[in-house]
DSSP file (Angstrom, degrees, kcal/mol; ACC not computed):
  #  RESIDUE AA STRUCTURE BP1 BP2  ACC     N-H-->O    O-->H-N    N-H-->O    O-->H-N    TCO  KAPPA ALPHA  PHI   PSI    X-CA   Y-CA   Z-CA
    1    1 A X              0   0    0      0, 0.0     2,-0.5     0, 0.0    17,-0.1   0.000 360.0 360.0 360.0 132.9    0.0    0.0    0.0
    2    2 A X        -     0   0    0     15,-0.4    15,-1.8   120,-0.0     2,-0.3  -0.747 360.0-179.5-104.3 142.6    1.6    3.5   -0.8
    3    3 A X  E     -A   16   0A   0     -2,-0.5   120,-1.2   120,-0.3     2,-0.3  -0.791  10.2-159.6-128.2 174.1    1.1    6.4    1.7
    4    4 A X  E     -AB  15 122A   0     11,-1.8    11,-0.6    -2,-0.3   118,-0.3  -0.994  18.8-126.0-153.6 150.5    2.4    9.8    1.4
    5    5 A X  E     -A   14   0A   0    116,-1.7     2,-0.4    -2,-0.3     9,-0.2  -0.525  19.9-155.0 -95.7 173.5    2.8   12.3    4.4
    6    6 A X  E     -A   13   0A   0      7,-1.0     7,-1.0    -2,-0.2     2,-0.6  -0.659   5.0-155.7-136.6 113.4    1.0   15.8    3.9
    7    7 A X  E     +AC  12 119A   0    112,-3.1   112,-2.0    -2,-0.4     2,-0.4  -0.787  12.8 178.0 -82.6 102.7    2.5   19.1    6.0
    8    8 A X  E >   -AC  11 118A   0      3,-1.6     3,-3.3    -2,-0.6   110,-0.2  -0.948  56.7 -86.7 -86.4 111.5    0.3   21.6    6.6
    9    9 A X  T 3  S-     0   0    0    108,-2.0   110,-0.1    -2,-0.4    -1,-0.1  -0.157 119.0  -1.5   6.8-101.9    2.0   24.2    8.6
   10   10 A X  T 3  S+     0   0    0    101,-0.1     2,-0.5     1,-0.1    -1,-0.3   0.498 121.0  93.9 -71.3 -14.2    1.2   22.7   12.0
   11   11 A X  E <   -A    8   0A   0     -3,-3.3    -3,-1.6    98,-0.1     2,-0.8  -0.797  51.1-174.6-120.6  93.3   -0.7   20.0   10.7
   12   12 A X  E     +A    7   0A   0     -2,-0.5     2,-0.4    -5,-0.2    -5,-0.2  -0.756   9.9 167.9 -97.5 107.8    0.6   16.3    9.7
   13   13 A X  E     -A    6   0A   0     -7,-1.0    -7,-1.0    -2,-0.8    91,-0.1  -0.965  28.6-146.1-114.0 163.1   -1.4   13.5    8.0
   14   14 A X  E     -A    5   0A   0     -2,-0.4    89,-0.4    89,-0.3     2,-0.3  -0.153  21.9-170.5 -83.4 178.3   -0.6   10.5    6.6
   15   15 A X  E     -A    4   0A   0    -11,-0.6   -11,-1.8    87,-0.3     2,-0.3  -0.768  16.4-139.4-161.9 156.2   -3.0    9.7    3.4
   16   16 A X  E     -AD   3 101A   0     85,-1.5    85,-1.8    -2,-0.3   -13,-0.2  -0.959  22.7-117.7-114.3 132.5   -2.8    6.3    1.9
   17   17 A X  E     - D   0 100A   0    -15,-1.8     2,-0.6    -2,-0.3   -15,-0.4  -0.287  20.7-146.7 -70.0 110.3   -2.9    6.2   -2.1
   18   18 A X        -     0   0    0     81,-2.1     5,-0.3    -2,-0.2     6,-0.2  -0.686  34.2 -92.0-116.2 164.7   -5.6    4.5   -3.9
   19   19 A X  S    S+     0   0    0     -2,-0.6     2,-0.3     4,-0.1    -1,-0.1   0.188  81.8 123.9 -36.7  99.4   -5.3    2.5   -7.4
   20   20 A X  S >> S-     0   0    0      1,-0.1     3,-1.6    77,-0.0     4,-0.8  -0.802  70.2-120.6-166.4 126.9   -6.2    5.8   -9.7
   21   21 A X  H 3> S+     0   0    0     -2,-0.3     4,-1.5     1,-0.3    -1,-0.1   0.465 120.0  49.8 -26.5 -39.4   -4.5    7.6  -12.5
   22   22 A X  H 3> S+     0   0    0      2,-0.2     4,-2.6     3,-0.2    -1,-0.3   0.781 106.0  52.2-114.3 -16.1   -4.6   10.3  -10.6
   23   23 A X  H X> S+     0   0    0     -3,-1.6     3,-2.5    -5,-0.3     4,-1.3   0.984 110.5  52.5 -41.0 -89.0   -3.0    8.6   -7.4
   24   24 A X  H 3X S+     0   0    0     -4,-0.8     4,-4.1     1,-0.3     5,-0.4   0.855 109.7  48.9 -31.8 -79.4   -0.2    7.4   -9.8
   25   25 A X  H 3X S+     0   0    0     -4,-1.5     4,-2.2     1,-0.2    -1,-0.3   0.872 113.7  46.8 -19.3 -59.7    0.4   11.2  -11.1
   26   26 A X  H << S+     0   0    0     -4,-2.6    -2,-0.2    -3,-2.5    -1,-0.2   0.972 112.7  46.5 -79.5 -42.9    0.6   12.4   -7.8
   27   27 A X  H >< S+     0   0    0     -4,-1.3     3,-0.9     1,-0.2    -1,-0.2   0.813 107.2  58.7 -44.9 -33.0    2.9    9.6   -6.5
   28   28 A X  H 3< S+     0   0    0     -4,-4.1     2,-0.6    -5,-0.3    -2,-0.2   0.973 109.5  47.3 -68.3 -58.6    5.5   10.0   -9.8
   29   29 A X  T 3< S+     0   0    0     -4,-2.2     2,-0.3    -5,-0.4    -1,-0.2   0.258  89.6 157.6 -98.5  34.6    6.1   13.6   -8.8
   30   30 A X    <   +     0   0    0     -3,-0.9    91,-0.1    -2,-0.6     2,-0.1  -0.699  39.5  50.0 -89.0 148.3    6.8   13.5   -4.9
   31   31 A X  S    S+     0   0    0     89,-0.6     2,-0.4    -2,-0.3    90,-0.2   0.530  71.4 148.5-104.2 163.3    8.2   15.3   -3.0
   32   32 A X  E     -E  120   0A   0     88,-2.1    88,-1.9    -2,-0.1     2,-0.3  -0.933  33.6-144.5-138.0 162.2    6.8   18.8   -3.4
   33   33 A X  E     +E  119   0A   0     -2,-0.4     2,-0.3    86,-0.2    86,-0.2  -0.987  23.7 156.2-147.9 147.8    6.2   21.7   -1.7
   34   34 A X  E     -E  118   0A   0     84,-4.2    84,-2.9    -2,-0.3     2,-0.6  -0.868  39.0-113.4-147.6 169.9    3.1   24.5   -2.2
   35   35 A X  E     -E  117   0A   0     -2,-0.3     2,-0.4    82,-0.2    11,-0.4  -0.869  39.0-100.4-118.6 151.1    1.6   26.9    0.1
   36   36 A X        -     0   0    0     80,-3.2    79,-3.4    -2,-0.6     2,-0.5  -0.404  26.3-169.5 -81.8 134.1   -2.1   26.5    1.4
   37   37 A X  E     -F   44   0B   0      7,-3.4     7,-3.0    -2,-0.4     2,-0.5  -0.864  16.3-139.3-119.0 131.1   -4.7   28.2    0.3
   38   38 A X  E     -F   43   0B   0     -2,-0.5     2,-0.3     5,-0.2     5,-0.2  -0.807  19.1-177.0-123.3 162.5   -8.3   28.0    2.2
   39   39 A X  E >   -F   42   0B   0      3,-3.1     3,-0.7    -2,-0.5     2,-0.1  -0.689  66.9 -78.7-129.6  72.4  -11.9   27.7    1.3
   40   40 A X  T 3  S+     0   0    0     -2,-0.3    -1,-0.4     1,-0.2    42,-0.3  -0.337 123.3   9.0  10.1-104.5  -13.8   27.9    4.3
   41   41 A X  T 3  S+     0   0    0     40,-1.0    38,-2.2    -2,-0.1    39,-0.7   0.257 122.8  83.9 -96.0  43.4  -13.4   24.3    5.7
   42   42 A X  E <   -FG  39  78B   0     -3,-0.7    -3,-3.1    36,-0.2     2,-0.6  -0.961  54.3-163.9-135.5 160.3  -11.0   23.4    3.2
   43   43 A X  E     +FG  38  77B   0     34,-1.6    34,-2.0    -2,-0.5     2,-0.2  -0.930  17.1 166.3-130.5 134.1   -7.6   23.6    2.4
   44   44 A X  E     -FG  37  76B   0     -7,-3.0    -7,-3.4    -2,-0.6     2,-0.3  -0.686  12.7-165.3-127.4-162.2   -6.2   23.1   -1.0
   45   45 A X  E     - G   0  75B   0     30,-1.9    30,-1.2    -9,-0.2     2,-0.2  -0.983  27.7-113.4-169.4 153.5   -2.8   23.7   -2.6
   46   46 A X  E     - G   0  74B   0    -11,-0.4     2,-0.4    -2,-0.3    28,-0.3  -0.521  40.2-167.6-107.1 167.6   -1.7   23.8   -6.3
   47   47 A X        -     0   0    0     26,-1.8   -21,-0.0    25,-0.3   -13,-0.0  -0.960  36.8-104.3-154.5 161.4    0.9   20.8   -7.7
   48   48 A X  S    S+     0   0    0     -2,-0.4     2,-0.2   -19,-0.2    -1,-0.1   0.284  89.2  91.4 -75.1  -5.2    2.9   19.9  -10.2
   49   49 A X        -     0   0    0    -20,-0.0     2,-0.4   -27,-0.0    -2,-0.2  -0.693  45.9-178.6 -95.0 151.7    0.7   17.3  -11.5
   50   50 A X        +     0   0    0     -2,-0.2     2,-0.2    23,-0.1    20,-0.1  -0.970  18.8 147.2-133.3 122.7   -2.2   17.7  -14.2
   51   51 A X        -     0   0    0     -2,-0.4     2,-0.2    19,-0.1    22,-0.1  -0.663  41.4 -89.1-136.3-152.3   -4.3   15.0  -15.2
   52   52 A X        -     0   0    0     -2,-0.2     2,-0.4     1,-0.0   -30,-0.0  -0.673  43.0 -74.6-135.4 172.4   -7.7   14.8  -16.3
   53   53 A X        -     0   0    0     -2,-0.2     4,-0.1     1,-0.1    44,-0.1  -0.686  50.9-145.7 -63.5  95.5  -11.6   14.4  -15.0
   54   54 A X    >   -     0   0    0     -2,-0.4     3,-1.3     2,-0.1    -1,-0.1  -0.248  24.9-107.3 -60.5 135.9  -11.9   10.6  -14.0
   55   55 A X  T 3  S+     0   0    0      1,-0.2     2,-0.1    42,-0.0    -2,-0.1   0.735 114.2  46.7 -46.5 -31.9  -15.2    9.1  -14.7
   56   56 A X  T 3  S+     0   0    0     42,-0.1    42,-0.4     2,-0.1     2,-0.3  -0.371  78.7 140.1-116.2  51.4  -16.3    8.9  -10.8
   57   57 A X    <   +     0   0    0     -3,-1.3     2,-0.3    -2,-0.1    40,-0.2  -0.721  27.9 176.4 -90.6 160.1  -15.3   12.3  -10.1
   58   58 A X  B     -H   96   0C   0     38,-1.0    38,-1.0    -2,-0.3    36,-0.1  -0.984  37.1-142.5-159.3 170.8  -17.7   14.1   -7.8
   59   59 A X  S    S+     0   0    0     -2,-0.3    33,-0.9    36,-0.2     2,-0.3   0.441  84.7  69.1-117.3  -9.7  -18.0   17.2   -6.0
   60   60 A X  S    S+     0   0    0     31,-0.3     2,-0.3    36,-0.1    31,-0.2  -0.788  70.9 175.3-109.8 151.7  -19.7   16.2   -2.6
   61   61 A X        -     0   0    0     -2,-0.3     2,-0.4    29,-0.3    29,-0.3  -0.981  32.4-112.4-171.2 148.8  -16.9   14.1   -0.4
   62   62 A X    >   -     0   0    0     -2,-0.3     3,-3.4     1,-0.1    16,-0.1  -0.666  48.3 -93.5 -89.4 137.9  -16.4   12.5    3.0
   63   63 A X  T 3  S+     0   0    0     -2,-0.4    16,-0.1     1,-0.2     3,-0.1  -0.369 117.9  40.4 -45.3 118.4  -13.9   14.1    5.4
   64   64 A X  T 3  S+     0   0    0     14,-0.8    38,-4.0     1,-0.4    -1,-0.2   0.214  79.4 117.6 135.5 -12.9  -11.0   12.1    4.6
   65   65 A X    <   -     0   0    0     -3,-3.4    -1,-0.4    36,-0.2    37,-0.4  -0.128  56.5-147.7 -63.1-177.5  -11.4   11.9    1.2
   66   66 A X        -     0   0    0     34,-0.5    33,-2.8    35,-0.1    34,-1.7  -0.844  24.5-165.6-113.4 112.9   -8.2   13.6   -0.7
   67   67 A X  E     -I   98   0C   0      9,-2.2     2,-0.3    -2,-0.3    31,-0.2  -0.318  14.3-138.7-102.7 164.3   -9.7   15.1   -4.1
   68   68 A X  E     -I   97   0C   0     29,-0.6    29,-3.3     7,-0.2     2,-0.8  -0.959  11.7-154.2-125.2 125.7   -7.7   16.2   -7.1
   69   69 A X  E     -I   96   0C   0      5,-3.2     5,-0.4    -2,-0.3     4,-0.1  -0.895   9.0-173.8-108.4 140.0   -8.9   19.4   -8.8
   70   70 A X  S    S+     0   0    0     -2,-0.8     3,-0.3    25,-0.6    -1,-0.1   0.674  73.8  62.0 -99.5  -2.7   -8.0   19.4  -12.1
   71   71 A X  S    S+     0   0    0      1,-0.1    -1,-0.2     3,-0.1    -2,-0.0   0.966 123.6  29.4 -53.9 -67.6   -9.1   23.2  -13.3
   72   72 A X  S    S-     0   0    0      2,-0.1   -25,-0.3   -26,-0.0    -2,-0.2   0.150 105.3-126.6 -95.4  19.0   -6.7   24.3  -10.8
   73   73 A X  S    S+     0   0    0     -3,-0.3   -26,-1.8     1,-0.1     2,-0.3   0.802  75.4 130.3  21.3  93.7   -3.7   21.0  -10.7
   74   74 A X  E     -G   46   0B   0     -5,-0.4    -5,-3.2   -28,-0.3     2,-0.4  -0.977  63.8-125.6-163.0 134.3   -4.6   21.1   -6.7
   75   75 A X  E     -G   45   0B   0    -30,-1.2   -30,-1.9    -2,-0.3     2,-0.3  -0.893  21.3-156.9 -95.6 150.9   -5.6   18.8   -3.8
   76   76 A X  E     -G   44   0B   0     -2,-0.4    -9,-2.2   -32,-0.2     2,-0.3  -0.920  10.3-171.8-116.4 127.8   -8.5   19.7   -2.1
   77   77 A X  E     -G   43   0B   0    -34,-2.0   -34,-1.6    -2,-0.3   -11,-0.1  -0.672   7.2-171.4-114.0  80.7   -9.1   18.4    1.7
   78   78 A X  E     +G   42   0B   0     -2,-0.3   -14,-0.8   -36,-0.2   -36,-0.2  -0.550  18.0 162.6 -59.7 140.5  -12.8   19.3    3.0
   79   79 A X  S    S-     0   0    0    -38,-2.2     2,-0.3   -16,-0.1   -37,-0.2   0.030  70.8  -5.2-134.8   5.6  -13.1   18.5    6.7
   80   80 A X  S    S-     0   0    0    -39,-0.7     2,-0.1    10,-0.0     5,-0.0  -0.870 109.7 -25.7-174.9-164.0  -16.5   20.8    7.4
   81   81 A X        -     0   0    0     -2,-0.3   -40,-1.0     9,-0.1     2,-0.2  -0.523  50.2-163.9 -83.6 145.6  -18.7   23.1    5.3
   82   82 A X        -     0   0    0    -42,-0.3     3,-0.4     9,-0.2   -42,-0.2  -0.511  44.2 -85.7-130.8-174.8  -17.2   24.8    2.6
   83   83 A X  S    S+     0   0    0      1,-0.3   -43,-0.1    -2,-0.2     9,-0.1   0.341 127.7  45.7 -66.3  -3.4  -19.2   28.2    0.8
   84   84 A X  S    S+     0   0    0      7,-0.3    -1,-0.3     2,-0.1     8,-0.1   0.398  82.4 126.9-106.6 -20.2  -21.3   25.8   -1.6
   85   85 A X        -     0   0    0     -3,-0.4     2,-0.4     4,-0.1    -4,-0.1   0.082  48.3-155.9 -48.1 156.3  -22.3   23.3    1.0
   86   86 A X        -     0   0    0      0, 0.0     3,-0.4     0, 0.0     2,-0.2  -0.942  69.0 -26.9-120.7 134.7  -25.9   22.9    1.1
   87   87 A X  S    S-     0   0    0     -2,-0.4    -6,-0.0     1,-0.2    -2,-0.0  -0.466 119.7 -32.1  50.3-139.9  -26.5   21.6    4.6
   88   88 A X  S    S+     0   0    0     -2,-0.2    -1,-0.2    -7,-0.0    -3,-0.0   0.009 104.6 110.6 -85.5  45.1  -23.8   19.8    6.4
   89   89 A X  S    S-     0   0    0     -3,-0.4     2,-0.3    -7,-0.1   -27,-0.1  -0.035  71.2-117.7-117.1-178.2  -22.3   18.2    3.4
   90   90 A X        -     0   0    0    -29,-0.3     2,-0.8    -9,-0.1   -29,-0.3  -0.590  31.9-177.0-140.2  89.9  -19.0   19.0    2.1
   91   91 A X        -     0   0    0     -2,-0.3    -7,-0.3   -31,-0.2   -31,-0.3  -0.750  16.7-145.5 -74.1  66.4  -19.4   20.3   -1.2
   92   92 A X        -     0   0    0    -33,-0.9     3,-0.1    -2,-0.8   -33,-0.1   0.157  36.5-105.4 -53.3 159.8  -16.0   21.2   -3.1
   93   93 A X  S    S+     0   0    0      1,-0.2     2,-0.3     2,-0.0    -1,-0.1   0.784 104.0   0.4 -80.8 -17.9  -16.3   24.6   -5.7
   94   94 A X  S    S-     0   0    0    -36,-0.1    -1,-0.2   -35,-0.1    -2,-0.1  -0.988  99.8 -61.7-162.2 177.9  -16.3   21.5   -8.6
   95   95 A X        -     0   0    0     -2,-0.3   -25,-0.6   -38,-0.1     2,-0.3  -0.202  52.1-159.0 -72.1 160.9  -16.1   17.6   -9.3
   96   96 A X  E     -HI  58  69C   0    -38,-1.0   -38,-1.0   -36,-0.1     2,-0.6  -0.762  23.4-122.7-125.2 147.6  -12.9   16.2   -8.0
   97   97 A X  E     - I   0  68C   0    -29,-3.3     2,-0.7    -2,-0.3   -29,-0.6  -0.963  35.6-132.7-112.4 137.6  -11.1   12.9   -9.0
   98   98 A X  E     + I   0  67C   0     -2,-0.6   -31,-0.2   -42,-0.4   -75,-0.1  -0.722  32.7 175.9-115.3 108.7  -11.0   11.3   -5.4
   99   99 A X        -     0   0    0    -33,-2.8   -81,-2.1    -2,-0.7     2,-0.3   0.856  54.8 -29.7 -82.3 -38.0   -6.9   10.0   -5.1
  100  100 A X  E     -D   17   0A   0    -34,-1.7   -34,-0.5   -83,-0.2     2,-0.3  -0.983  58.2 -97.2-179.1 168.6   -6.8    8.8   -1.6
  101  101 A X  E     -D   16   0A   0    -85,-1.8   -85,-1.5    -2,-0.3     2,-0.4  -0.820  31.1-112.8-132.3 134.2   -7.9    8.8    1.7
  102  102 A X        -     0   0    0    -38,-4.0   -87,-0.3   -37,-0.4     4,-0.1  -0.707  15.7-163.6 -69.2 133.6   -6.5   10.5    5.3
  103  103 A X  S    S+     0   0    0    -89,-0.4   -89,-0.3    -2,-0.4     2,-0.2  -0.536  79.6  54.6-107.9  27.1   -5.3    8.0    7.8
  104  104 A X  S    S-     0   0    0    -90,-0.1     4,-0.2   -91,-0.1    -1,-0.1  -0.655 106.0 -73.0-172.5 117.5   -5.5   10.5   10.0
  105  105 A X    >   -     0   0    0     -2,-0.2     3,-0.6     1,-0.2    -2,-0.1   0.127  34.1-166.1   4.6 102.7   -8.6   13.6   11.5
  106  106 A X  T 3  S+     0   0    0      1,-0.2   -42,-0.2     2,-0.2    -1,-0.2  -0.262  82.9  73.6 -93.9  38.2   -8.8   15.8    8.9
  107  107 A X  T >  S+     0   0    0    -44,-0.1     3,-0.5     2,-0.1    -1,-0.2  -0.133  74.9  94.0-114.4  10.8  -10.7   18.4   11.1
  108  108 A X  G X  S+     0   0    0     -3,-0.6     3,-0.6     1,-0.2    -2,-0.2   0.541  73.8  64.8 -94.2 -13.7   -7.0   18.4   12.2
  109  109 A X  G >   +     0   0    0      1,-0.2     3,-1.1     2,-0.2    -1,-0.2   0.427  63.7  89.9 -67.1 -16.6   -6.8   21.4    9.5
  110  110 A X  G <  S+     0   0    0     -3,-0.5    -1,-0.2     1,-0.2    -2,-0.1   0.970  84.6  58.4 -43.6 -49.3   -8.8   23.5   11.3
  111  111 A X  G <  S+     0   0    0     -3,-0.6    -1,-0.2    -4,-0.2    -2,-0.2   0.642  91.2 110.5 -39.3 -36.9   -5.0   24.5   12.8
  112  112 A X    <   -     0   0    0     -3,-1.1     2,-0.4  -103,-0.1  -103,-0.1  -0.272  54.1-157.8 -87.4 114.0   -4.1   25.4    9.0
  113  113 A X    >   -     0   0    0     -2,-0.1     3,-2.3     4,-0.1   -77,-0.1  -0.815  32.6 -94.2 -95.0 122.9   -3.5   28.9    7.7
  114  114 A X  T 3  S+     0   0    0     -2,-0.4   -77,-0.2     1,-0.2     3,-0.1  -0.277 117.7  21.6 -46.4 124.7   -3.6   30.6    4.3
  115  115 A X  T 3  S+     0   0    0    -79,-3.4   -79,-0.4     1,-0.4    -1,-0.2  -0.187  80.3 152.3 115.2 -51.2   -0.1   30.2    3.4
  116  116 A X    <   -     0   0    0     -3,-2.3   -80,-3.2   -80,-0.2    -1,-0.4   0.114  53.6-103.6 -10.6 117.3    1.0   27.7    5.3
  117  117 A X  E     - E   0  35A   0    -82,-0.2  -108,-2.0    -3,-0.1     2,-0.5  -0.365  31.9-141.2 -55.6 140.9    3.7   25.9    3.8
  118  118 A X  E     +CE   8  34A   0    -84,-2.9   -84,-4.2  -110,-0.2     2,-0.5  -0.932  19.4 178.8-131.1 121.4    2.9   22.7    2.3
  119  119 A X  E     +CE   7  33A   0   -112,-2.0  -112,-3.1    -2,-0.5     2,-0.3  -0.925   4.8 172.2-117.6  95.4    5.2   19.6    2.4
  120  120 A X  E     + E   0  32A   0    -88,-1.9   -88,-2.1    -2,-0.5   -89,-0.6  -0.974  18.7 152.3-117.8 143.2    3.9   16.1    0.6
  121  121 A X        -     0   0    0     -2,-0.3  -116,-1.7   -90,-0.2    -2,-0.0  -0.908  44.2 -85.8-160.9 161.2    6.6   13.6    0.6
  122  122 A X  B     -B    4   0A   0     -2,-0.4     2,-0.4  -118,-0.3  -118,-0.2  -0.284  34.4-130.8 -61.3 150.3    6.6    9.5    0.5
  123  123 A X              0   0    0   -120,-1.2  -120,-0.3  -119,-0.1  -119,-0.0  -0.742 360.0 360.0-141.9 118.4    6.3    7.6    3.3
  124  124 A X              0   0    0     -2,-0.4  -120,-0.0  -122,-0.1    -2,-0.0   0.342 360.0 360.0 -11.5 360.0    8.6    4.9    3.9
């Protein structure tokens, strides 16, 4: 199973990778580093990867999920309501191809600043 760490200023989770094109992409070009950008309760970050709209992308996501948006080559993390949500849901600004999953609280971002430095890196 491949995992990857992610550094958000203060904020470390582990992610584990699943079998997806876009997974693959993101693994080939580690490590990287971006600064964080937030969306009310998300934080994304722009990357060196670009790939393309996966058939079961979607735009509604479970905390934990780790989305690709591919308008903007960026992960996206929702942990809470974001400025589209319609209820409690967690609604990203568009459909996402969904890479991999946090192994770790991703309400742990709350901590997380625009700007933050951002560290994604393999893990052993």
């Amino acid at each position: 199973m491949r995992k990857l760490s992610i550094t958000v200023g203060p904020v470390v989770l582990t992610a584990q990778l699943y079998d997806t094109p876009t997974a693959d992409a993101i693994y080939r070009s580690l490590p990287f580093q971006s600064e964080a950008r937030t969306w009310g309760d998300e934080v994304y970050f722009t990357t060196p990867v670009q790939v393309s709209l996966e058939p079961d992308a979607k735009d509604v996501v479970d905390a934990g999920d780790l989305a690709f948006w591919v308008e903007g080559d960026a992960i996206a993390i929702g942990f809470g309501k974001t400025p589209v949500s319609r209820g409690d849901e967690i609604r990203l600004a568009a459909r996402t191809n969904i890479w991999g999953r946090s192994l770790d609280p991703v309400t742990a971002l709350k901590a997380a600043r625009y700007g933050d430095r951002v560290t994604v890196d393999k893990v052993a």
